[in-house]
Backbone as numpy.savetxt, mean C-alpha at the origin, in Angstrom:
# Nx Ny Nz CAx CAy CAz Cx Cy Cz
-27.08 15.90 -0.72 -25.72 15.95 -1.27 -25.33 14.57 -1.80
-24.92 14.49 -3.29 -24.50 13.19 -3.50 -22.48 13.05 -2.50
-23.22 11.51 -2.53 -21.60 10.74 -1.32 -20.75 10.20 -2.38
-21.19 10.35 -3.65 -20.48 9.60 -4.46 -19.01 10.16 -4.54
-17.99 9.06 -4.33 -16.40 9.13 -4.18 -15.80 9.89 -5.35
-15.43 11.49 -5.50 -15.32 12.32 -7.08 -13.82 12.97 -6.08
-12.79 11.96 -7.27 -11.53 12.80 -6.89 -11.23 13.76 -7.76
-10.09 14.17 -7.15 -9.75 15.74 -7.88 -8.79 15.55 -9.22
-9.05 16.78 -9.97 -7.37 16.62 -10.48 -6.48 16.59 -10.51
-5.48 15.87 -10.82 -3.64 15.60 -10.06 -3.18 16.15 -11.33
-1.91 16.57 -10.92 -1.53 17.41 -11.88 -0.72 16.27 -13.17
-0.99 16.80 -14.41 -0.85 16.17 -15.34 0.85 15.97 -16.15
1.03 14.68 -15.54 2.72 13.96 -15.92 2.45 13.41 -16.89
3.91 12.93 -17.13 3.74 12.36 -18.45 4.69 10.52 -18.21
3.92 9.92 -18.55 4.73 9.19 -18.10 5.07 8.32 -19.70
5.78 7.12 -18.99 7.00 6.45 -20.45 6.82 5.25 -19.83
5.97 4.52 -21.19 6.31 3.15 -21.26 7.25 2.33 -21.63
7.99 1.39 -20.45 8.77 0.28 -20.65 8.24 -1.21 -20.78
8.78 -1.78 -21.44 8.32 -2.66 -22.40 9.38 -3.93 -21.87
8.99 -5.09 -21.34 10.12 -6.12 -21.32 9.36 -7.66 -21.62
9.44 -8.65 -22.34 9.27 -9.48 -22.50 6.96 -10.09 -22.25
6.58 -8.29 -23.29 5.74 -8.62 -23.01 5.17 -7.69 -22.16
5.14 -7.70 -21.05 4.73 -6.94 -19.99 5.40 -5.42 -20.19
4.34 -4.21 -19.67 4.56 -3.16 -20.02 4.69 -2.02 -18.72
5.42 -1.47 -18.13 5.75 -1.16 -16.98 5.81 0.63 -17.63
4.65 1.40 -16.85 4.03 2.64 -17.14 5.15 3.41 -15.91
5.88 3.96 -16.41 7.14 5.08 -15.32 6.48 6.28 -15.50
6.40 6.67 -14.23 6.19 8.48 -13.86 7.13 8.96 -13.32
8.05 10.09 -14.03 8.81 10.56 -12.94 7.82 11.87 -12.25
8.04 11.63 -10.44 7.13 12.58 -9.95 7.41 13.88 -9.81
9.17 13.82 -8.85 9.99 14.92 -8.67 11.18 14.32 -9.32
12.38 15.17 -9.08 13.65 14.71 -9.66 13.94 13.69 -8.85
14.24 12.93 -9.53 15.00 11.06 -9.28 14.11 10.65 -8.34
12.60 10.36 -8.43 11.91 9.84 -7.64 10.69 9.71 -8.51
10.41 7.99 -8.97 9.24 7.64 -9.61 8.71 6.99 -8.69
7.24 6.66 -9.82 5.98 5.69 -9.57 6.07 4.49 -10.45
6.11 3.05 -10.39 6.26 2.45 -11.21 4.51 1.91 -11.70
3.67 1.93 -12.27 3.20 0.56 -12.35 2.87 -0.61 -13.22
2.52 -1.37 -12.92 2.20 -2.60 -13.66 1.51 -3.97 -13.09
1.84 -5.10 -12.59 0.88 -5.82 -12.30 0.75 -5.67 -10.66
-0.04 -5.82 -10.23 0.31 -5.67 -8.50 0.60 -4.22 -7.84
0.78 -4.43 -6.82 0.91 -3.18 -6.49 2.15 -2.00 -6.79
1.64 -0.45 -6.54 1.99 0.56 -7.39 3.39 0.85 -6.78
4.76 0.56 -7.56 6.28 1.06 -6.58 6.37 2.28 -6.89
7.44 2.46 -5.87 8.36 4.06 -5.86 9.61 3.42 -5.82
9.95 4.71 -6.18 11.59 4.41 -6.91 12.51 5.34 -6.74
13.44 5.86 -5.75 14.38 7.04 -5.69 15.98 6.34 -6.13
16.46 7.00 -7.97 17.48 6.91 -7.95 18.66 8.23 -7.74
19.77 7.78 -7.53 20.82 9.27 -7.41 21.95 8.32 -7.28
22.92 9.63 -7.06 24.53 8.99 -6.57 24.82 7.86 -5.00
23.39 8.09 -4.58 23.86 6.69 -3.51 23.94 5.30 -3.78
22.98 5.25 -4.74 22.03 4.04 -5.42 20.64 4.37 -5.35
20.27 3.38 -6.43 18.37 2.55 -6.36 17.53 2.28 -4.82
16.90 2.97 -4.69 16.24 2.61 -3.40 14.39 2.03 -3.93
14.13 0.90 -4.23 12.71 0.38 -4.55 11.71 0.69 -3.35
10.40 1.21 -3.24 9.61 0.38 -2.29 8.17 -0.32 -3.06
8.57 -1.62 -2.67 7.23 -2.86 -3.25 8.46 -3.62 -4.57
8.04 -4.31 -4.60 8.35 -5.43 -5.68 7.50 -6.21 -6.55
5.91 -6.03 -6.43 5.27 -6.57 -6.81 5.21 -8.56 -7.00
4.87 -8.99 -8.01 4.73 -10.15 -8.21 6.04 -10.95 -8.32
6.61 -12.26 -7.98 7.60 -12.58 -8.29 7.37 -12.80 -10.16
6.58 -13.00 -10.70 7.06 -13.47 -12.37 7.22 -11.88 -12.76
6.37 -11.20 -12.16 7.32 -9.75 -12.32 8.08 -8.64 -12.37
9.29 -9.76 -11.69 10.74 -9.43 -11.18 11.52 -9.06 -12.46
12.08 -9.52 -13.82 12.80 -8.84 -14.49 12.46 -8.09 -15.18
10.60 -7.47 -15.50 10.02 -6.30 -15.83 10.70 -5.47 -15.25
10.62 -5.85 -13.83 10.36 -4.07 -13.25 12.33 -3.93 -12.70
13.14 -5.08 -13.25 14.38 -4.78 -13.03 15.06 -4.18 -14.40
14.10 -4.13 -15.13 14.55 -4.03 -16.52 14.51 -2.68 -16.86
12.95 -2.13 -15.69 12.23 -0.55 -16.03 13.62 0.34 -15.08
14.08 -0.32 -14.54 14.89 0.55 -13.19 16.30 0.36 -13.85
16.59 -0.64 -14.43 17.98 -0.33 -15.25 17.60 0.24 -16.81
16.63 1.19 -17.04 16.39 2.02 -18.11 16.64 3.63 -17.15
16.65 3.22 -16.06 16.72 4.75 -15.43 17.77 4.93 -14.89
18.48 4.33 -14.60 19.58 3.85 -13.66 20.55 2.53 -13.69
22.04 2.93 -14.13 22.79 1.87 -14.08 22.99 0.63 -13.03
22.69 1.71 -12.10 22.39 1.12 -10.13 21.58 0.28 -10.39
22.02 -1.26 -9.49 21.12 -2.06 -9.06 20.60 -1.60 -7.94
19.44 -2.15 -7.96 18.72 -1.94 -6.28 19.37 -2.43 -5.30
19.71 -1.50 -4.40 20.73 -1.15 -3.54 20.10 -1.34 -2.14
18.32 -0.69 -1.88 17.47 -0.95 -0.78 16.30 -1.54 -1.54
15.43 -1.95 -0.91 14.33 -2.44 -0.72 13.25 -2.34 0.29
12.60 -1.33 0.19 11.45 -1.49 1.54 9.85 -2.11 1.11
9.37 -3.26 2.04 8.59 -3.61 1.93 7.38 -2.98 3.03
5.90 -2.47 1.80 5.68 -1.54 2.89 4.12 -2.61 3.60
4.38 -3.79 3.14 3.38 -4.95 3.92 3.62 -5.92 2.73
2.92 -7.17 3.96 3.71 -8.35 3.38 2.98 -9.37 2.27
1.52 -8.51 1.37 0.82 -9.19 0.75 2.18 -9.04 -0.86
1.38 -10.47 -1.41 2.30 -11.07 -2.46 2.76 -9.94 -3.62
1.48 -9.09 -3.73 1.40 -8.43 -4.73 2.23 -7.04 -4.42
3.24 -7.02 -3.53 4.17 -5.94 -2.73 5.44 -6.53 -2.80
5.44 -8.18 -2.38 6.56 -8.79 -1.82 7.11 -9.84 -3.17
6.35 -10.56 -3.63 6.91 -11.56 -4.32 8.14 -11.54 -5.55
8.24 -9.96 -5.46 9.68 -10.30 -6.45 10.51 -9.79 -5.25
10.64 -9.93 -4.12 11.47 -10.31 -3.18 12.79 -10.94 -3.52
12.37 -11.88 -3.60 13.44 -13.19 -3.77 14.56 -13.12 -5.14
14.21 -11.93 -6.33 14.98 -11.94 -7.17 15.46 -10.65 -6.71
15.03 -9.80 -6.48 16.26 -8.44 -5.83 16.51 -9.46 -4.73
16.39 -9.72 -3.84 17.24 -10.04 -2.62 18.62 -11.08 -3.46
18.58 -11.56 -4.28 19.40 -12.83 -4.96 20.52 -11.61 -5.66
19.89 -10.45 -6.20 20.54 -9.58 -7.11 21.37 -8.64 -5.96
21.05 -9.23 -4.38 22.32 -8.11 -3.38 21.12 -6.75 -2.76
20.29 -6.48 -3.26 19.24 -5.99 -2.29 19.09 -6.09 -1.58
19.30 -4.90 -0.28 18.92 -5.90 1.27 17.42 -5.13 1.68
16.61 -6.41 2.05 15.06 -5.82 2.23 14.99 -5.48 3.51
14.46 -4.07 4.14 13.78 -3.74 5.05 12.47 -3.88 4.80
11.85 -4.02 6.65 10.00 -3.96 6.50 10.19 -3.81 8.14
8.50 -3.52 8.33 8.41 -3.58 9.55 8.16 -4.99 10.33
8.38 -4.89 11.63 8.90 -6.50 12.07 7.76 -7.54 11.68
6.68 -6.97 12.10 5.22 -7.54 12.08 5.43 -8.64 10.33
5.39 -7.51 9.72 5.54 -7.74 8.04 6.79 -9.41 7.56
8.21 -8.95 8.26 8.78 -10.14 8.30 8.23 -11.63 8.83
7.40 -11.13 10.01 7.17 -12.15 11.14 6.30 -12.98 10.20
5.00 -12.36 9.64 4.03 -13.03 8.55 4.82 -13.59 7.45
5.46 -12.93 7.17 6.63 -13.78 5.55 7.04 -15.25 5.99
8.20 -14.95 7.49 8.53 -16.27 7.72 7.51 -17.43 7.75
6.00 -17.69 7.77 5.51 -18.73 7.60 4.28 -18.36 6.57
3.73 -19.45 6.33 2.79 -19.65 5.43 1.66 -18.89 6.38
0.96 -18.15 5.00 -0.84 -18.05 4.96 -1.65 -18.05 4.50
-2.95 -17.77 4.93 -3.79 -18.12 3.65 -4.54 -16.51 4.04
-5.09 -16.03 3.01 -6.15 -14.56 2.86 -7.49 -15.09 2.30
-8.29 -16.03 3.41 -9.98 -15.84 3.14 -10.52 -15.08 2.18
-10.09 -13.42 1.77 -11.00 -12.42 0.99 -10.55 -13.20 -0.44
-9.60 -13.76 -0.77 -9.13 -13.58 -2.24 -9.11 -15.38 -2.36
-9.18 -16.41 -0.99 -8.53 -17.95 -1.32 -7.06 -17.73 -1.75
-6.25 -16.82 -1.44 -5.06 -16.95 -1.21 -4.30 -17.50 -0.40
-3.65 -18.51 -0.47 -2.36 -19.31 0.31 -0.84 -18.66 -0.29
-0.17 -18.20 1.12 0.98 -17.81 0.87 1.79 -18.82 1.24
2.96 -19.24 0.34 4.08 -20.59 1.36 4.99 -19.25 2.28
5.85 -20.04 3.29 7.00 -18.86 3.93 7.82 -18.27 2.97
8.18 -17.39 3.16 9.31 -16.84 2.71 10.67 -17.29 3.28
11.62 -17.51 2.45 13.12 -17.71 2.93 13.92 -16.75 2.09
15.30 -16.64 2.83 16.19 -16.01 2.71 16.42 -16.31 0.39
16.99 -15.50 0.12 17.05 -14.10 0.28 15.68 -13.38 0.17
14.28 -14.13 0.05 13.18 -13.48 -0.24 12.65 -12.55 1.47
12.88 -12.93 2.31 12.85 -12.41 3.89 13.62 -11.35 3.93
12.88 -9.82 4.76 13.23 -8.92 4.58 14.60 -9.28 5.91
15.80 -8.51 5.98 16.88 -8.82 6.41 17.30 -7.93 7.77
16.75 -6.74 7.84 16.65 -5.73 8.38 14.74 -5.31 8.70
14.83 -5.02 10.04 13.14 -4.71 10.27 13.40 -3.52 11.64
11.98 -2.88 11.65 12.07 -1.91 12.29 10.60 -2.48 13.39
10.36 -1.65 14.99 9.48 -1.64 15.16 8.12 -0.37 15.00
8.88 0.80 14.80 8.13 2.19 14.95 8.66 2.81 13.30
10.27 2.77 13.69 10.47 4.04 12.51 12.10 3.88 12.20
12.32 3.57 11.09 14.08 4.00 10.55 13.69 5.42 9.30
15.18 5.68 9.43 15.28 6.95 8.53 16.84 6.65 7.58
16.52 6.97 6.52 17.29 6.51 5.35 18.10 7.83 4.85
19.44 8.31 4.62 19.92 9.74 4.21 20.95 9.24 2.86
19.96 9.29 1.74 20.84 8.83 0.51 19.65 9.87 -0.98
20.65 10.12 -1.39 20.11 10.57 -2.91 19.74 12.20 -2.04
20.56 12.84 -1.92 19.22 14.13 -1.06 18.88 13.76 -0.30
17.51 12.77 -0.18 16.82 12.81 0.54 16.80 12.62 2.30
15.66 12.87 2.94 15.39 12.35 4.10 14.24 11.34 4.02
14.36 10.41 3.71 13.22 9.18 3.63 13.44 8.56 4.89
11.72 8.85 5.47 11.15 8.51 6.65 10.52 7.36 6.32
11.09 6.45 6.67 9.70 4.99 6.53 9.22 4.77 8.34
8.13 4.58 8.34 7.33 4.85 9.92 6.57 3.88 9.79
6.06 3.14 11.27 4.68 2.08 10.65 3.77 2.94 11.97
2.83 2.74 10.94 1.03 3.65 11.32 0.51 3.50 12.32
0.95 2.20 12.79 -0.07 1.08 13.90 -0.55 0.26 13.08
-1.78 -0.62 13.71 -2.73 -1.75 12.82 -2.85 -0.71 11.69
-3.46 -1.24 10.41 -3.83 -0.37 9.73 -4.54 -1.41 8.35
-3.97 -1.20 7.25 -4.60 -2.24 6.12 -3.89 -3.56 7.19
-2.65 -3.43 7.33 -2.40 -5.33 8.17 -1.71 -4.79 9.34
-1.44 -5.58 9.56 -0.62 -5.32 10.86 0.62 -5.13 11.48
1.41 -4.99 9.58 2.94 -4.26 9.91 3.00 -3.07 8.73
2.27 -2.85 8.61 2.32 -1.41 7.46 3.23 -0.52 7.59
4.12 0.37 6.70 4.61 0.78 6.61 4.72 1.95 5.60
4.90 3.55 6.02 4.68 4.36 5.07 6.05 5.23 4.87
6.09 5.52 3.60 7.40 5.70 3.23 7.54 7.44 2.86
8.28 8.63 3.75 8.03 9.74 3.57 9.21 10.30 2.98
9.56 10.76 1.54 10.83 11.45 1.11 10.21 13.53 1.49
11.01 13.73 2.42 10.85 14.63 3.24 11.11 15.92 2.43
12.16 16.24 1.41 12.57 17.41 0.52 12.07 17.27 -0.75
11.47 16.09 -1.05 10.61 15.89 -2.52 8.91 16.29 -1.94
8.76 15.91 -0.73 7.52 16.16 -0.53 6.72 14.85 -0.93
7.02 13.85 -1.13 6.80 12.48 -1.60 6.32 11.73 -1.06
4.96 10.96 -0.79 4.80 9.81 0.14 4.22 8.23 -0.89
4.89 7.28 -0.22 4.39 6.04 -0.73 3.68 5.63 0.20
2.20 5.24 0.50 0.96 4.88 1.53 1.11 3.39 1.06
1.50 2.57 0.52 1.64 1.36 0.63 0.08 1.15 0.30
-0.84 -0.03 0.81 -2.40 0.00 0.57 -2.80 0.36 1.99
-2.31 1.27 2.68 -3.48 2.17 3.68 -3.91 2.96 3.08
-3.64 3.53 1.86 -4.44 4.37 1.20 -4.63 3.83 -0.56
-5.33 3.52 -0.79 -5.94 3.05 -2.43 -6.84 3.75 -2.81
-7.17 4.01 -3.95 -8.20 4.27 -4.92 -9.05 3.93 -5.77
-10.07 4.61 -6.24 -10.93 3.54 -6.97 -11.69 2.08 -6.03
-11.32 2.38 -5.02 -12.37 1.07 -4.49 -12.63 1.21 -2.93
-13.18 0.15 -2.48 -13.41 -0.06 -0.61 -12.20 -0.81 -1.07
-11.28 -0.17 0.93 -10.27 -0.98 0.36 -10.34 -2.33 1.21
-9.15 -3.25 1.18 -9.07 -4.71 1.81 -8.40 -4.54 3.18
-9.37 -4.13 4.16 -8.39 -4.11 5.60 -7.97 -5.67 5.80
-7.21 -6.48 5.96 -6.25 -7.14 6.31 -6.58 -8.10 7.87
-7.68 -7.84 8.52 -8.32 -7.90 10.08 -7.54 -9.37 10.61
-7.27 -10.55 9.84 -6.86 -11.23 10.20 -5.72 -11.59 10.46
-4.96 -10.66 10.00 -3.47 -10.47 9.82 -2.86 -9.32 10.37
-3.69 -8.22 11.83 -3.65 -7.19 12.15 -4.22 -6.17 11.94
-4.23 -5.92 10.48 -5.51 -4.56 10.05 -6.53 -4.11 10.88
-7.23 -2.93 10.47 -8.19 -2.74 11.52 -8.84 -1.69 9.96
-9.79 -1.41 10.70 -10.48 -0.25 10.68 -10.49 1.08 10.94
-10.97 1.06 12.40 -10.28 2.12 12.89 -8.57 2.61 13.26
-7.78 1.29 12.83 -6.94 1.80 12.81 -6.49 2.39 11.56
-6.68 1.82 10.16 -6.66 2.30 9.19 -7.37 4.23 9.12
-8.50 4.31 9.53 -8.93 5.82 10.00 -7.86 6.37 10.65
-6.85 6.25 11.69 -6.19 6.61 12.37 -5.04 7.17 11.51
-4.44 5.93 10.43 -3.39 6.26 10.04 -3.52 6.74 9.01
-4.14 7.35 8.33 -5.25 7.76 7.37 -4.90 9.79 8.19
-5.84 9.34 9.56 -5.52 10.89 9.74 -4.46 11.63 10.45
-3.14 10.33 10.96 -1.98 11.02 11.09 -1.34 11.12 10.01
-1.53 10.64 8.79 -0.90 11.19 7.63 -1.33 12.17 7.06
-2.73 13.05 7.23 -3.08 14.18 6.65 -2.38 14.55 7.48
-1.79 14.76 8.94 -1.14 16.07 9.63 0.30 16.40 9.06
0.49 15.05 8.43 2.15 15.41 7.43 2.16 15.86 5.92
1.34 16.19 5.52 1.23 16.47 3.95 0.45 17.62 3.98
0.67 18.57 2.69 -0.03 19.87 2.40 -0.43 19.14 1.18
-1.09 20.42 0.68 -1.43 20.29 -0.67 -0.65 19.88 -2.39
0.44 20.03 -1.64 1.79 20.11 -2.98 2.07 18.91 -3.02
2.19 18.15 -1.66 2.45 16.77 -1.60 1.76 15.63 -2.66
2.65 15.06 -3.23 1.91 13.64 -4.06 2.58 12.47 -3.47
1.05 11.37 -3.55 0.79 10.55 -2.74 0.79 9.26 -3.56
1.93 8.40 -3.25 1.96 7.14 -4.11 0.91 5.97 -3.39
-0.43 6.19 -3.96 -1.04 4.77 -3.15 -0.45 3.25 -3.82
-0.94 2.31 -2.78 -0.59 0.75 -2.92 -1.19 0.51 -4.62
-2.66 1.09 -4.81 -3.47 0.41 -5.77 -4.04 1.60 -6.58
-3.87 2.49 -7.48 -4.84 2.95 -8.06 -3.76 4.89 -8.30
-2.75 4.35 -8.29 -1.83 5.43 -9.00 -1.13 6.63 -8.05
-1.26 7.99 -8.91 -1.17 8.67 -8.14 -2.04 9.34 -7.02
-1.88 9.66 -5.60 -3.37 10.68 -5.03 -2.82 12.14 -4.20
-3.36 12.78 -3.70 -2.98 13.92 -3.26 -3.98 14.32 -1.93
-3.59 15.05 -1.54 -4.09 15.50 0.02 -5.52 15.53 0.31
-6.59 16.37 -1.08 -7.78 16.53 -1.16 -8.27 14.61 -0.84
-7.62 13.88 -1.77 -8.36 12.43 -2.09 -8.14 11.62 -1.06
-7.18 12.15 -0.17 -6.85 11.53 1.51 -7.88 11.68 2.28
-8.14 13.05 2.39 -9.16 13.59 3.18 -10.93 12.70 2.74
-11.25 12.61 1.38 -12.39 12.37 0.79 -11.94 10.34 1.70
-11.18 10.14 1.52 -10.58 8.09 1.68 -11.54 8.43 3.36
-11.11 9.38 4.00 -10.76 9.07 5.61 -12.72 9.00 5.93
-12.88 10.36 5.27 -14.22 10.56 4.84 -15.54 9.19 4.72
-15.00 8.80 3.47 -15.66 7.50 3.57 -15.60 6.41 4.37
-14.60 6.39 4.86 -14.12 5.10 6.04 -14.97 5.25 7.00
-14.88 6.93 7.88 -16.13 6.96 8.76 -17.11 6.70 8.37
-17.53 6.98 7.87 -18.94 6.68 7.03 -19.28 4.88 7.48
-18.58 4.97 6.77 -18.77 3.18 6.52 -18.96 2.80 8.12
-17.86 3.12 9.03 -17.82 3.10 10.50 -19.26 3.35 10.87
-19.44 4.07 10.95 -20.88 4.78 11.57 -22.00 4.44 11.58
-21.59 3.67 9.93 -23.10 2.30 9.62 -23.46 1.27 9.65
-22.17 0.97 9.65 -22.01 -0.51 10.03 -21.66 -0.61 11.51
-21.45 -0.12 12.16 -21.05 -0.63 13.71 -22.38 -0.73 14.42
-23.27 0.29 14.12 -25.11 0.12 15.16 -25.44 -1.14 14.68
-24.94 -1.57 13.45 -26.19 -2.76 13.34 -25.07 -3.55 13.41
-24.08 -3.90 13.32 -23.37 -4.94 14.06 -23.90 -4.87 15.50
-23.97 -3.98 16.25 -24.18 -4.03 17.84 -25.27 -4.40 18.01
-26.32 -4.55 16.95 -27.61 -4.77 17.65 -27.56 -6.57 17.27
-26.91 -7.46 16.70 -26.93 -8.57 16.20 -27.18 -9.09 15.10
-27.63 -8.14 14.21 -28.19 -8.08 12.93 -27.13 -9.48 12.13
-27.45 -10.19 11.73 -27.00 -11.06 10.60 -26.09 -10.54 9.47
-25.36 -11.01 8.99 -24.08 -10.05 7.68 -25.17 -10.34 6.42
-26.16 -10.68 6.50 -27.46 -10.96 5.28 -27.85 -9.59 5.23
-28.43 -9.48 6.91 -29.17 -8.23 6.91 -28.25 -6.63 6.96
-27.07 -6.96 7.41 -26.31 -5.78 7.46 -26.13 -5.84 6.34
-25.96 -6.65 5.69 -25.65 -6.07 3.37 -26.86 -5.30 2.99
-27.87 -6.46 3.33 -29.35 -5.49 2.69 -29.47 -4.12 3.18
-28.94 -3.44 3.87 -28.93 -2.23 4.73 -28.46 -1.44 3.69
-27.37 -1.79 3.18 -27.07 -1.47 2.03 -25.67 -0.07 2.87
-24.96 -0.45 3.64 -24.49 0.74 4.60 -23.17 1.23 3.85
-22.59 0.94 2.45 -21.56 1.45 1.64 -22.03 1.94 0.25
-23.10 2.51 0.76 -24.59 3.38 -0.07 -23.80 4.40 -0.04
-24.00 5.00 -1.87 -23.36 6.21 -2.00 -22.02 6.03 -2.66
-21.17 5.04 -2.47 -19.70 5.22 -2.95 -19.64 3.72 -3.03
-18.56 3.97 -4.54 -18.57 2.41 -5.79 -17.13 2.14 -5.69
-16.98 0.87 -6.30 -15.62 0.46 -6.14 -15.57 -0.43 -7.32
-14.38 -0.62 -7.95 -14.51 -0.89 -9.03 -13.61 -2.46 -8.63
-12.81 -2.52 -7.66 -12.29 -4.16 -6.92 -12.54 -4.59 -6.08
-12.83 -4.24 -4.89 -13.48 -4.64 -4.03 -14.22 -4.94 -3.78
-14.99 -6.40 -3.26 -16.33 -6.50 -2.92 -17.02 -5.77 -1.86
-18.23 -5.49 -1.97 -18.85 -4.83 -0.72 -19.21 -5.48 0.48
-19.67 -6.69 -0.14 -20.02 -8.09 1.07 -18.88 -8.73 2.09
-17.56 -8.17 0.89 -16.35 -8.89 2.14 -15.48 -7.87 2.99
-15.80 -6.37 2.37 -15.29 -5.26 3.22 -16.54 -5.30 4.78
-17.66 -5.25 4.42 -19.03 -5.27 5.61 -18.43 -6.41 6.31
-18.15 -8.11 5.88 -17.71 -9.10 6.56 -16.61 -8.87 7.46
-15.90 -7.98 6.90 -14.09 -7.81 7.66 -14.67 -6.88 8.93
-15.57 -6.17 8.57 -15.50 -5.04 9.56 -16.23 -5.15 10.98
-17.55 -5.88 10.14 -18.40 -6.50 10.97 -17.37 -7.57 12.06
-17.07 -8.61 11.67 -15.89 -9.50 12.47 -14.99 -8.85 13.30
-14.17 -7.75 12.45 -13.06 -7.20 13.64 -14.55 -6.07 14.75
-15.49 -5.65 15.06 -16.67 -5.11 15.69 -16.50 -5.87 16.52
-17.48 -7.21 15.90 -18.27 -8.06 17.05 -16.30 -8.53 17.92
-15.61 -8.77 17.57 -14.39 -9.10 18.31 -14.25 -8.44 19.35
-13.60 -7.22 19.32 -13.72 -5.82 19.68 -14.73 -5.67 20.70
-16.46 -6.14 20.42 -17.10 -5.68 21.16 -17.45 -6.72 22.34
């Protein structure tokens, strides 16, 4: 049987390009008053109505008046909430211009705790400086808040460890709607986070308490790689074991990260961003820890 990663078809939207100074911000509406934004960084959601703008992700800070520009083409409402659903740059960094514009940011605590100081991300040579006010989310949860605006029932919950170690997934309950933040991506192995909380197996975990909340109708806003749906959850969780299963014997036996690459143990399924050498490195490390 080929392992090769073959998602399904999602049903075919139409989406509308916004255009601001250059940069081009691709809008899907999914259900009524609830988009997908994307453009540089990671992929937002967007529920507007009569309560206000509710964002989750912000992407890059230089790509703060794009994507304020795409949301006042849909909506007179300024962003009113903000949920950050983890605290990498490419989620958080236009932070600091909604928070300045009266946005008040929620995240989970973990997620704030990493903002308030500097870090650096080994996989990419990324250095983050702290975050300060107004870029610091203002409001934080440890398990779960629930939001009752626009219709909806938006459940934001955190997973456990998962891609990092304050993740957060965002459930609009009567749209049938989920934003997976990057516990769930596409198109690649994704970047568990191990040093900053992530896991592996915890990512598997939250991976398969989110199939017990979604059917088939459900559409799935991942962090990286658009829209996904229930089938392409199941195929993600799929490969993760996988990967688990092959890489953990020969981590246990001592094998070298030379010889666990040559093994070749993410055989079968391609990625078009991710390296293979630094997903085996992350996993291998959080193992031998662990073991």
């Amino acid at each position: 049987m080929n392992t090769r990663w073959i998602f399904c078809l999602l049903p075919m939207l139409a989406p509308l390009a916004i255009c601001h100074g250059g940069s081009e911000v691709k809008v899907t509406e999914l259900r009524d008053g609830i988009y997908m934004m994307e453009n540089k960084g990671g992929v937002i959601g967007l529920s507007i109505g009569e309560d206000g703008a509710l964002l989750i992700d912000a992407q890059y800070a230089e790509g703060y008046e794009t994507i304020r520009e795409a949301v006042a083409k849909l909506t007179p409402d300024p962003v009113r909430i903000l949920i950050n659903t983890h605290y990498h740059l490419d989620h958080t960094g236009g932070n600091e211009g909604f928070g300045k514009a009266g946005a008040v940011i929620f995240a989970q605590e973990e997620t704030r705790r990493l903002l308030e100081s500097a870090q650096y991300i080994q996989s990419f040579d990324n250095h983050m400086d702290a975050f300060e006010a107004p870029a610091i989310p203002r409001i934080t949860f440890p398990d779960r808040i629930v939001f009752h605006l626009n219709g909806e029932t938006v459940e934001v919950y955190h997973p456990g460890p998962a891609h990092t170690g304050g993740d957060a997934i965002v459930f609009f309950h009567e749209a049938n709607v989920v934003h997976a933040g990057d516990v769930l991506v596409r198109y690649r192995y994704p970047f568990i986070d191990t040093p900053h909380g992530g896991s592996l197996p915890g990512t598997i975990a939250a991976c398969e308490e989110l199939l017990t909340r979604v059917n088939d109708d459900t559409m799935i806003i991942t962090g990286h790689g658009g829209l996904s749906n229930k089938a392409e959850l199941v195929a993600f969780i799929e490969m993760l074991k996988v990967f688990e299963s092959r890489i953990a014997p020969l981590a246990a036996e001592g094998l070298s990260l030379e010889e666990i690459e040559a093994a070749d143990p993410l055989r079968g399924y391609e990625s078009t961003a991710f390296p293979a050498s630094e997903f085996i490195r992350l996993a291998v490390e959080e193992m031998r820890k662990e073991g």
